[in-house]
Each structure stands twice: as structure tokens, then as C-alpha cells.
C-alpha positions in Angstrom: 112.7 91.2 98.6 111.1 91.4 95.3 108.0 93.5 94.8 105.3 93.0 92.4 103.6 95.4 91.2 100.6 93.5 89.9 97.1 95.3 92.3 96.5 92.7 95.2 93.2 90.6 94.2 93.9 90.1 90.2 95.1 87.3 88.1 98.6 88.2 88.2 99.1 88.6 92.1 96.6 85.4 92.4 99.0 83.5 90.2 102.4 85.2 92.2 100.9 83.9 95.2 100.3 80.0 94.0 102.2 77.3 96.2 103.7 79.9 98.7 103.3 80.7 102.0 101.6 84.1 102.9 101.5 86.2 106.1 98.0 85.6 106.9 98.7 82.0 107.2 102.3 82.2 108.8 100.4 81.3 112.1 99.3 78.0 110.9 102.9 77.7 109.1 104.1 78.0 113.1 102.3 75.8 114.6 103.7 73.4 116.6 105.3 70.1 115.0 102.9 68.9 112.3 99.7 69.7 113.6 96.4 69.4 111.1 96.3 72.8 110.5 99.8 72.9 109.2 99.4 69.5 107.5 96.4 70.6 106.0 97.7 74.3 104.6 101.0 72.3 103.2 98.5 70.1 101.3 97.0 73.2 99.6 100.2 74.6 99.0 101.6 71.5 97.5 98.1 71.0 95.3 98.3 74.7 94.1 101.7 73.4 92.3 100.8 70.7 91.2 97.6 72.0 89.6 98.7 75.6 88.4 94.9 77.0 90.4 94.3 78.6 93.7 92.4 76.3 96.1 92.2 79.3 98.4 89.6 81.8 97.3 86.5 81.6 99.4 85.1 85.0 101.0 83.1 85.8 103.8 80.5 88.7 103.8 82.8 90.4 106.9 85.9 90.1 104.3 83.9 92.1 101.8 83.2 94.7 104.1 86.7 95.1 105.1 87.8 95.1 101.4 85.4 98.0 100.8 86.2 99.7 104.2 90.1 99.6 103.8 90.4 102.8 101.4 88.8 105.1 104.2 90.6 103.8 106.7 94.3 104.2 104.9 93.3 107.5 104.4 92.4 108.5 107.6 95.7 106.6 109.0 97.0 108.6 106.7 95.7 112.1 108.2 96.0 111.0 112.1 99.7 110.2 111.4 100.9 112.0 108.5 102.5 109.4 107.4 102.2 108.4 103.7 101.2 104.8 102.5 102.5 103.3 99.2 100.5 100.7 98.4 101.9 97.6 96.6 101.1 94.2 95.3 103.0 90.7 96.5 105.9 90.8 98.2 108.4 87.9 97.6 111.1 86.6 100.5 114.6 86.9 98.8 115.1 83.0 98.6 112.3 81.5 100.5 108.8 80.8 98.5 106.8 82.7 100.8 106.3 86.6 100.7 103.6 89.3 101.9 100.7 91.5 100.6 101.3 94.6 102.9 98.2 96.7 103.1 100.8 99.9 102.9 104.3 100.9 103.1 105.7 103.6 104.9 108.8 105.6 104.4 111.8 103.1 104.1 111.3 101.6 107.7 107.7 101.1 108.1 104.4 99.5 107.0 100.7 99.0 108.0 98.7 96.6 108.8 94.8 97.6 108.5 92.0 95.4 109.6 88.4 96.8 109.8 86.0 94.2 111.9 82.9 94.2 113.4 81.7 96.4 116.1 82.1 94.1 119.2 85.8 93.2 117.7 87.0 96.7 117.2 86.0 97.6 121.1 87.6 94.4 122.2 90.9 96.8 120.3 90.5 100.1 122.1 92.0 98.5 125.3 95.1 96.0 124.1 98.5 97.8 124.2 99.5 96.0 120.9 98.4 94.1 118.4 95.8 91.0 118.8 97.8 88.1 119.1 96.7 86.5 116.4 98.0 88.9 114.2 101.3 88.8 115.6 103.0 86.2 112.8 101.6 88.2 110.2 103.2 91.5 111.0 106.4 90.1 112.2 106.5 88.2 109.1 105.4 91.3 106.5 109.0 93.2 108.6 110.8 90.4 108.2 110.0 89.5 104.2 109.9 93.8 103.5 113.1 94.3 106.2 111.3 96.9 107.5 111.7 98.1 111.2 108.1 99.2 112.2 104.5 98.4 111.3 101.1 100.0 112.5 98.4 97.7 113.2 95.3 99.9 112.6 92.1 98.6 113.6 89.0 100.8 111.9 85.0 101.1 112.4 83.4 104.2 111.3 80.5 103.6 113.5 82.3 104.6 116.4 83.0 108.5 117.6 85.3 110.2 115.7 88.3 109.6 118.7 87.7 106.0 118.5 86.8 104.8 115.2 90.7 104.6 114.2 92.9 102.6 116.5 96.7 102.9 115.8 99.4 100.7 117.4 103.4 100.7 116.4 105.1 97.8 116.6 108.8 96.8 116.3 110.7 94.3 115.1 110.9 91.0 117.5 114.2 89.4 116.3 113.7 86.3 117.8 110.4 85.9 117.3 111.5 86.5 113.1 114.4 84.1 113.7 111.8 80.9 114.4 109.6 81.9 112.0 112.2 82.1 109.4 113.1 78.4 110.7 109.7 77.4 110.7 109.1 78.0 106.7 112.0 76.5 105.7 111.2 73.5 107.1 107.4 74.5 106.0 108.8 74.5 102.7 110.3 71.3 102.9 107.4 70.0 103.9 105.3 71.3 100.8 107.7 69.8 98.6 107.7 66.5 99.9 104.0 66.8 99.2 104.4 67.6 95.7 106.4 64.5 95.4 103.8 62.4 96.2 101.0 63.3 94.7 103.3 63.4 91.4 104.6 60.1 92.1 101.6 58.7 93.5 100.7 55.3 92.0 98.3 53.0 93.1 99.0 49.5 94.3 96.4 47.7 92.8 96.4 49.1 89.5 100.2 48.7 88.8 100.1 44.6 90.5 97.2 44.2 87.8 99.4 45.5 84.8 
């Protein structure tokens, strides 16, 4: 992989980012055949190259909170675990135009993955054995782009009680699971191309028959 190390959220990673698939949205990039979602994130991906501008930028108030949240809760990852997080900017696939925006790296093997949601969210947490499932692309994907082994999913709410504000779960590499999404961009990528190619090439009927 290549590693920027331009600070996730400013011009430089914004403009690293442009036209290629990210872990957030490797879910949508998986789902099945050509479905709107897909269609529909291809379209943006395809526009973003055309034009040269993000298209993806809105924010929720929720978003803002985790943003703010996220320092506390690598540090106290960082003091349940001992283990030490090196943060980093966009990660790019060797060969593929997609890549990652890990919230940490660990060691040589590992990563994290830190979300910090609402109240009702975060107890829905305390009781899964893994990750949520709808997180499950993303850290798959951030191993397979970073060829790490292990990530922690860490869930954090500082208005619970000290034992449960901080939820920590490991989890390994799924080689098969990496193998179809690995399948699934390239054809993804494909996809985005073929986009491009049409709205360059685009020209309308009725305009060219009346010249």
C-alpha cells in the first residue's frame, strides 16, 4: 500500500480520495449485481473524475460528535490495551483505486476501528461478540488494503460507567470474505470507468442531427 501522510479531513486527503472507492462505502461497493445503491455510488465516483470536486461532503450533527469524541476514545483504547496507535492519513490499494482512512494503526499487524454513537447504539454494542455487521466490509477491507492481520472495533460513550463506556472487540482476517471484496472492486472499478466514458462522450441526439 501507499500511505499518505496528508491529516484525514484536509485538502490534500479530500483530493487523494477523489474517484476512489473507500472503506466506509465498500458495503455499497458489495452489493449484489448492480443494485441502486452501487449504481448510484459509481455515479459519484465517476463525476468526482470528471469534475476534479468531491460530491461527498455532507455531515450530520452525530458525525460531528464522533469527530470530536474520537481523540478520548484512542486514548483510552490506548490505556485499556496498551497498545499504541499511529495515526495516518489515506491509505491507497497497491494497484486498485480504492484505499482506507484507518482511525489508528497498531504495531505491524494491527489497526483500529473507533466509532463513538449514541447512547441507545453503544448498548445495542455491549452484547455482540464482534463487530456490527454493517461494519464488517470496512474492517475487512482497511486489513486487506493495510495487509494487516488484526483490527479492534472500539465502540465509545463517555456517558456510560467507567467499565462500559469503552467496548473493544479483535477481529481477524476473513480471507474469503477479502477475496470477494477484492473481486467486487475490480469489477466496481470497471464499472466507474465505464461511467466516465459516458458522461465524457455524452452527446446529445438532437443537438448533433440539427448541426
Amino acid at each position: 500500500m501507499r500511505v499518505s501522510d496528508a491529516a484525514q479531513g484536509t485538502a490534500e486527503w479530500t483530493a487523494l480520495r477523489l474517484g476512489k472507492a473507500t472503506g466506509s462505502r465498500f458495503a455499497d461497493v458489495l452489493a449484489a449485481g448492480k443494485g441502486l445503491t452501487r449504481r448510484a455510488y459509481a455515479t459519484q465516483l465517476a463525476l468526482e473524475i470528471v469534475t476534479g470536486q468531491p460530491l461527498d461532503t455532507f455531515t450530520t450533527l452525530a458525525m460531528e460528535t464522533g469527530v470530536e469524541r474520537e481523540p478520548v476514545a484512542r486514548a483510552e483504547y490506548e490505556a485499556l490495551t496498551g497498545n499504541f496507535v499511529t495515526e495516518v492519513g489515506f491509505c491507497l490499494h497497491e494497484h486498485l483505486p480504492c484505499g482506507v482512512s484507518p482511525d489508528g494503526l497498531v504495531d505491524d499487524d494491527g489497526g483500529v476501528e473507533i466509532k463513538c454513537p449514541r447512547e441507545r447504539t453503544h448498548a445495542d454494542y455491549l452484547s455482540l461478540p464482534a463487530e456490527p455487521p454493517g461494519y464488517t466490509a470496512q474492517i475487512q477491507g482497511s486489513m486487506w488494503v493495510t495487509q494487516r492481520k488484526w483490527w479492534d472495533f472500539v465502540s465509545f460513550n463517555p456517558a456510560f460507567p467507567p467499565n462500559a463506556r469503552l467496548i473493544v472487540r479483535r477481529i481477524y482476517r476473513d480471507e474469503a470474505y477479502i477475496a470477494r471484496l477484492e473481486e467486487s472492486i475490480t469489477q466496481f472499478s470497471a464499472e466507474v470507468q465505464n461511467t466516465v466514458a459516458l458522461i465524457r462522450n455524452y452527446r446529445n441526439p438532437q443537438l448533433t442531427q440539427a448541426a
